[in-house]
VOBATI-398231 format. One record per residue (C-alpha): residue in one letter; x, y, z. Coordinates in steps of 0.25 Angstrom, whole numbers, plus 5000, padded with zeros to 4 digits. Example, Ala and Ser with C-alpha at 12.3 -4.5 7.8 and 13.67 -1.06 7.14 Angstrom:
A504949825031
S505549965029
//
This chain:
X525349695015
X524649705002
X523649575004
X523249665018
X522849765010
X522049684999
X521449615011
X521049745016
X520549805001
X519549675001
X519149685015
X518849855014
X518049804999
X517249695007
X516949805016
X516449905008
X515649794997
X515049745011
X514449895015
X514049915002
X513249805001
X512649815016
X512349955009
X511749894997
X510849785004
X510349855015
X508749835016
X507749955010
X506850025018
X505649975021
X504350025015
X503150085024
X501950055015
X501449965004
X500650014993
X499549914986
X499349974973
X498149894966
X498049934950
X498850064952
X497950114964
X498450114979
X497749994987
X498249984999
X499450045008
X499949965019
X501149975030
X502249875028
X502249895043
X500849835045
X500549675043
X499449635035
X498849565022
X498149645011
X497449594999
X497449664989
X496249654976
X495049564977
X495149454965
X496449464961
X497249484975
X498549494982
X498949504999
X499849595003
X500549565015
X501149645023
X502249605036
X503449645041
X503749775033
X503549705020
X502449675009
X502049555002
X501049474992
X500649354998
X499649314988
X498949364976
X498149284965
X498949354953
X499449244944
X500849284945
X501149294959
X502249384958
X501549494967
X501749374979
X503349334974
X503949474976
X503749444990
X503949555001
X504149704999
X504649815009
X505449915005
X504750054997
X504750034984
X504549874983
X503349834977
X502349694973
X501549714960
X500649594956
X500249644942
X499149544939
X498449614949
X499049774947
X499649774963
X500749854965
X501249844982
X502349924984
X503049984996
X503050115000
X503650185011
X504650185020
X505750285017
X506450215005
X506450254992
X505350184984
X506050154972
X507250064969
X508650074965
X508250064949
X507250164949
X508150284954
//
């Protein structure tokens, strides 16, 4: 009878870690707008729910691509590259910075708190 109940203890305690989890890892919500901020100064403000390819600056470049709710650098000619390996945004609050060429892109939007866990 005692094992029953251990049984039952681990089952209820897999439960509960499993909702909690499911809690934890549940996707954000997703960002209405992207802000292109050049040098400090608003560029450009785009709806995640529209597609299309920006380019941002003249000599020193990057495009902005924007599909399927989300945003991304696609290229830029930065030395670093970093700006193109963050990858896709889409919830508020995520943002790309390329800070040879002082671009911040940061969603915006959409009902969700625009700052993170860390900053509260």
């Amino acid at each position: 009878m005692k094992r029953w109940r251990r049984d039952l203890l681990l089952a209820a305690a897999l439960l509960i870690a499993a909702l909690a989890l499911a809690l934890i890892m549940r996707p954000g919500d997703s960002g209405g707008e992207v802000l292109v901020l050049l040098d400090g100064e608003e560029v450009g403000r785009y709806a995640l729910s529209e597609e299309r390819t920006v380019r941002i600056g003249e000599e020193d470049y990057n495009v902005l691509v924007i599909r399927d709710g989300g945003a991304a650098v696609r290229s830029a000619n930065c030395g670093d590259l970093t700006c193109v390996r963050t990858g896709e945004i889409h919830r508020a609050g995520e943002q790309i910075i390329c800070l040879p060429h002082r671009l911040v892109i940061r969603v915006t939007g959409g009902g969700g708190p625009e700052l993170d866990a860390a900053a509260r």
